[in-house]
N, C-alpha and C positions, 0 to 999 in steps of 0.2 A: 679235171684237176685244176686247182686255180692255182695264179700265178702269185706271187712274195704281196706286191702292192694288195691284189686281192684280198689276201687274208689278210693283212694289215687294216683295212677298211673295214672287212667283216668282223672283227676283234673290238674296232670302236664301236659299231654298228648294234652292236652286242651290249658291248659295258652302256652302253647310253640306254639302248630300248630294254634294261632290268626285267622287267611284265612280260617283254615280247611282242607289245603294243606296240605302234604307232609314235616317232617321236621326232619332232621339227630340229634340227641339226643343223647347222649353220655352216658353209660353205669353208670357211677358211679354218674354223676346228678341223674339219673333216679332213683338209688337205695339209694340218701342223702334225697330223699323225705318221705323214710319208718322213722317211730320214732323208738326210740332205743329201745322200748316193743316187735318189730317184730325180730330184730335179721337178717333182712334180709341178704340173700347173693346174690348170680347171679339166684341158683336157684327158690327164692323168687321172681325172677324179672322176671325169664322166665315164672312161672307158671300163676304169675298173667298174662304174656302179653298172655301167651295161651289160659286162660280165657276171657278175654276180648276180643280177634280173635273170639274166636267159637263161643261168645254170639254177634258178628257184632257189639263192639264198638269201634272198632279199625281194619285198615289196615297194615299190616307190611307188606312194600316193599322187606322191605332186613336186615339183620344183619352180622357184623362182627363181631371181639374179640372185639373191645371199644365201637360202636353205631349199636342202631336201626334207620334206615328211618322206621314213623309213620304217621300216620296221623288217626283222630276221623272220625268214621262216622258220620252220620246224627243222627243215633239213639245214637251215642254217646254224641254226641254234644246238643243235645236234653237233654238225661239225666244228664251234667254237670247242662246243664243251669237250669233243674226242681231241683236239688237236693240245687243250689244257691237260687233260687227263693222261697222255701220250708223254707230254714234260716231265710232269709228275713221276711217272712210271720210268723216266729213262733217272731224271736224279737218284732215284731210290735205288736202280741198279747200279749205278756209278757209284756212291755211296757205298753200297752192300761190296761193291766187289773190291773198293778200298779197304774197308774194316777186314773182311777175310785175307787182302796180299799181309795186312800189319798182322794179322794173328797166325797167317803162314812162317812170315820171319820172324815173329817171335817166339815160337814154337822153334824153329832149326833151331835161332839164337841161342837159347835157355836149351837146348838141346847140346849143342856141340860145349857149350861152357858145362852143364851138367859130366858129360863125356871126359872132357880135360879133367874137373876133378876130382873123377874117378880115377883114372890112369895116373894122375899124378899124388894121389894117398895110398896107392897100392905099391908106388915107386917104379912105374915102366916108365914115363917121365920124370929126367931130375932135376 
């Protein structure tokens, strides 16, 4: 399982390497991705890329003092796109289950007003 920062890295790691190739990244991109609750620094950035190495979601060719060459594996790549596709599928049901509560209460609505002026053209209500 990886950890918030993790995926955060693996997300840009991704939008960057498009092909799935190989791509030179630049050290301070890479660590303007973390939100300012992490406080990241360099070692924040190294930790998570050792993380993501050991668990095969990422190859690192090489690093200097300003860039890593990167690039996603397969299972990397994979998990971006399941963790996208997971979003996707929860809006749709938040969505879907909005539209059905408005079409539940507008149905009683048009219901209990249909009701009333029933009862009140036959005169049980005056």
């Amino acid at each position: 399982m990886l950890d918030e920062r993790s995926k955060i890295l693996l997300k840009k790691v991704n939008e960057r390497c498009t092909e799935g190739s190989f791509n030179v990244i630049d050290k301070t991109e890479l660590l303007s991705v973390y939100p300012k609750r992490f406080k990241a620094d360099g070692t924040v950035l190294e930790q998570s890329l050792k993380n993501l190495s050991a668990y095969g979601y990422v190859l690192l060719k090489y690093e200097d003092e300003n860039v890593y060459c990167l690039a996603p594996t397969p299972k990397g790549r994979a998990f971006y796109e399941d963790e996208t596709e997971l979003k996707t599928i929860d809006r749709r049901k938040l969505l879907s289950s909005v539209l059905n509560s408005v079409f539940i209460s507008l149905a009683v609505f048009f219901g209990i007003i249909g009701a009333f002026s029933v009862l009140t053209a036959n005169g049980a209500i005056c």
